[in-house]
C-alpha positions as CSV (number, residue, x, y, z in Angstrom):
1,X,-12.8,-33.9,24.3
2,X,-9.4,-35.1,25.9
3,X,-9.7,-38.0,28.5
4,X,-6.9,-37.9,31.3
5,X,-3.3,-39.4,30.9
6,X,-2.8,-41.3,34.5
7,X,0.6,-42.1,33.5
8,X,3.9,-41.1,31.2
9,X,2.8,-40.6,27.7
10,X,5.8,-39.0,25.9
11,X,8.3,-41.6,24.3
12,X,12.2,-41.1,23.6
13,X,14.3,-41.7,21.2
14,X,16.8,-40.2,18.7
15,X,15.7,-38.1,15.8
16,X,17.2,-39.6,12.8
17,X,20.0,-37.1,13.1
18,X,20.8,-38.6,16.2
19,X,19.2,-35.6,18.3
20,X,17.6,-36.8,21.4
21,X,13.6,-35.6,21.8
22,X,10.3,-36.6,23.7
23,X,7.7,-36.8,21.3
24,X,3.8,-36.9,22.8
25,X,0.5,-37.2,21.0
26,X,-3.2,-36.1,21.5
27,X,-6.1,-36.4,19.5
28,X,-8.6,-33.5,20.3
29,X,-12.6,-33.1,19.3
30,X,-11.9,-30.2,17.7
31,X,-11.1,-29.3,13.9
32,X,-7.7,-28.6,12.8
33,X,-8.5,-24.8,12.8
34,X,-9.2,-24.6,16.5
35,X,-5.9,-26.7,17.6
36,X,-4.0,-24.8,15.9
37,X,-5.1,-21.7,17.6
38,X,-3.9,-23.6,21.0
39,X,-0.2,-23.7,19.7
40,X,-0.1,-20.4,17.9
41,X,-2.4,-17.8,20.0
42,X,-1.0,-16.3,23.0
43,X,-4.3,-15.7,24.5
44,X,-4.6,-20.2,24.1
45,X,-1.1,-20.6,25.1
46,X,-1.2,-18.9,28.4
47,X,-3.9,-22.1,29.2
48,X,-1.0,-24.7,29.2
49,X,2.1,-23.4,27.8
50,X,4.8,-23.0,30.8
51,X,5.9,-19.1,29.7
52,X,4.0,-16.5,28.7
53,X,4.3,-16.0,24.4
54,X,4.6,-13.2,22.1
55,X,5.1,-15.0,18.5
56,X,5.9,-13.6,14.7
57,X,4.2,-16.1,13.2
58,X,5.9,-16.6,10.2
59,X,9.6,-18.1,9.4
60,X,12.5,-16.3,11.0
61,X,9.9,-14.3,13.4
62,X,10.9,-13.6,16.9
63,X,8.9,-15.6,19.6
64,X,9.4,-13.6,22.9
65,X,9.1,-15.5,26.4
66,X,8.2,-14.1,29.6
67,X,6.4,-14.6,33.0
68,X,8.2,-17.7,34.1
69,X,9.2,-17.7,37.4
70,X,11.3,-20.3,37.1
71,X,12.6,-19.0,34.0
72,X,14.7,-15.8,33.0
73,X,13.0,-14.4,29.6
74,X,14.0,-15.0,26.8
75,X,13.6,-15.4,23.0
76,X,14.0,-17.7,19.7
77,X,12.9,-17.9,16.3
78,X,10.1,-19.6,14.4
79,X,12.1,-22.2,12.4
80,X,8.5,-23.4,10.4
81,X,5.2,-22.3,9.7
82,X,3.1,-24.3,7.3
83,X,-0.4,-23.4,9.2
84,X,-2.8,-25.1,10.5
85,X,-0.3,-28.4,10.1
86,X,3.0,-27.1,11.4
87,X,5.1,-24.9,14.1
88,X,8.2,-25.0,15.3
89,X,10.7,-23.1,17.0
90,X,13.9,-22.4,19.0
91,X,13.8,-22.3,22.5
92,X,17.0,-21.7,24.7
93,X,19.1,-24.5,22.8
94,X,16.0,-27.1,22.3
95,X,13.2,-26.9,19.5
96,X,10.1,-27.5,20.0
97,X,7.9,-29.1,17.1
98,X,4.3,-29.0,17.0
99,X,2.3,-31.2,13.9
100,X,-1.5,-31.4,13.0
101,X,-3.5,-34.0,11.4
102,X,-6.9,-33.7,10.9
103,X,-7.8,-36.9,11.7
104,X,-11.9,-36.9,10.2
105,X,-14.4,-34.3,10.2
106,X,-14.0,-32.4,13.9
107,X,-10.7,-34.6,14.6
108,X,-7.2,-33.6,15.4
109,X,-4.0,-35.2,16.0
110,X,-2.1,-33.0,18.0
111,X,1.5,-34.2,18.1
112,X,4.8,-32.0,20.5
113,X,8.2,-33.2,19.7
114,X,10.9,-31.4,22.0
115,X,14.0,-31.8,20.4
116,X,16.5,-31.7,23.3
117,X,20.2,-30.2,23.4
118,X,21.0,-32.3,26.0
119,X,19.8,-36.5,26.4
120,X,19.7,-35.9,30.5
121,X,17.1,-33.1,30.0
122,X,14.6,-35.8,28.5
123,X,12.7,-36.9,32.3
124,X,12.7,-33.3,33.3
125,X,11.1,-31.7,30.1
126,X,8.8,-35.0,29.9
127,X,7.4,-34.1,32.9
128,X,7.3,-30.8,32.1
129,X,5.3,-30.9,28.9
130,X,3.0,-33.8,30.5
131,X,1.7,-31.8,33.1
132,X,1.3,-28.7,30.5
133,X,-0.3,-30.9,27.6
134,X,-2.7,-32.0,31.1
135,X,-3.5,-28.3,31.6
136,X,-4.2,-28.1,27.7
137,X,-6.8,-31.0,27.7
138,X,-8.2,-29.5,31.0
139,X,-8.3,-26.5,28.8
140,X,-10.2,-28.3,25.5
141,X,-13.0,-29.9,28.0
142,X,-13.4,-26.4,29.6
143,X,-12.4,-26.9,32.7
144,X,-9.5,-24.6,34.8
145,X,-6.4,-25.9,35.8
146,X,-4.0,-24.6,38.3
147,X,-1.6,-24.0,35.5
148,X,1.4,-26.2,34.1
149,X,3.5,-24.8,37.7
150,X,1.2,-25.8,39.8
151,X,4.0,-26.5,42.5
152,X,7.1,-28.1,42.9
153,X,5.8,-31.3,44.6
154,X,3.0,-32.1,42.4
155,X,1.8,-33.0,39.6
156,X,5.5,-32.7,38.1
157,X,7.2,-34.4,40.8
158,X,5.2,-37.9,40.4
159,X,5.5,-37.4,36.8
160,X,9.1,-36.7,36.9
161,X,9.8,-40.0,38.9
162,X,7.6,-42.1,36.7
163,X,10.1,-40.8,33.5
164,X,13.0,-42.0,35.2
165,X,11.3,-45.3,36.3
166,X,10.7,-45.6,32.7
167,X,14.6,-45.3,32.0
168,X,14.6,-41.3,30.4
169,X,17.8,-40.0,30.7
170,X,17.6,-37.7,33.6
171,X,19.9,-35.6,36.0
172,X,19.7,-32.0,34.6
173,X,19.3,-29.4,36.9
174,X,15.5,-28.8,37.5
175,X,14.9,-24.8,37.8
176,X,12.9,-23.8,40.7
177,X,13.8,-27.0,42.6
178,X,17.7,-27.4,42.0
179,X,20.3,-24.9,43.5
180,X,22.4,-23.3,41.2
């Protein structure tokens, strides 16, 4: 079991390519088996993932998302499968990167790296994933959550701030909130 994150737990920094990305980490009670069923089964992702998922899970598959409504829908591509330790795929022009590590005997690291097409998108998609990978552990102790949009004001908003406090590039336009 998960304990809450009060405050920002993603990092940035440059991939060694030079890519910009927020990287966060977990470690679950669960085996490696069951946490990979949170990043790869729709049924598990509709618990914290922001969109709604329909995945090929294999390379070049099609990963289909819908039910946003802050979000038109869209798709991408599996880019890696090597399961249970590794999944990642295109979405709109970031990646997103999930890596396993059985830790011990019931143990999981659980570890997102959103690779971002643009630096000022890293305080935004921080607070993003933060309040998703929150409705994840809410998910792993078994408890509900009002879902990763659980209103513009909060949780995200508070987190948001707190990424920019912390220096995260910031400024892109935040859907739902930001006019177009």
């Amino acid at each position: 079991m998960t304990t809450p994150h009060p405050g920002p737990t993603g990092s940035y920094a440059p991939l060694d390519d030079g890519r910009p990305a927020v990287r966060f980490t977990r470690t679950y009670d669960q085996a490696i088996e069951r946490v990979w069923r949170y990043v790869t089964d729709p049924a598990e992702l509709a618990h914290w993932f922001p969109s709604q998922v329909e995945i090929e899970l294999r390379a070049g598959g099609v990963i289909r998302f819908h039910g946003d409504p802050n979000m038109p829908e869209s798709t991408g591509r599996v880019l890696a499968v090597d399961a249970p330790r590794h999944l990642s795929f295109s979405w709109g022009g970031d990646e997103l990167r999930f890596d396993l590590e059985a830790l011990d005997e019931g143990h999981t690291r659980f570890t997102l790296t959103n690779v971002l097409e643009a630096a000022d998108t890293a305080a935004r998609n921080a607070a993003g994933w933060e309040v998703c990978l929150d409705a994840l552990d809410a998910a792993d102790r078994g408890e509900s959550f009002d879902g990763p949009h659980a209103g513009t004001l909060a949780p995200w908003r508070v987190r948001y701030d707190a990424y920019v406090e912390a220096g995260l590039p910031s400024g892109a336009p935040v859907p739902g909130m930001d006019e177009a």
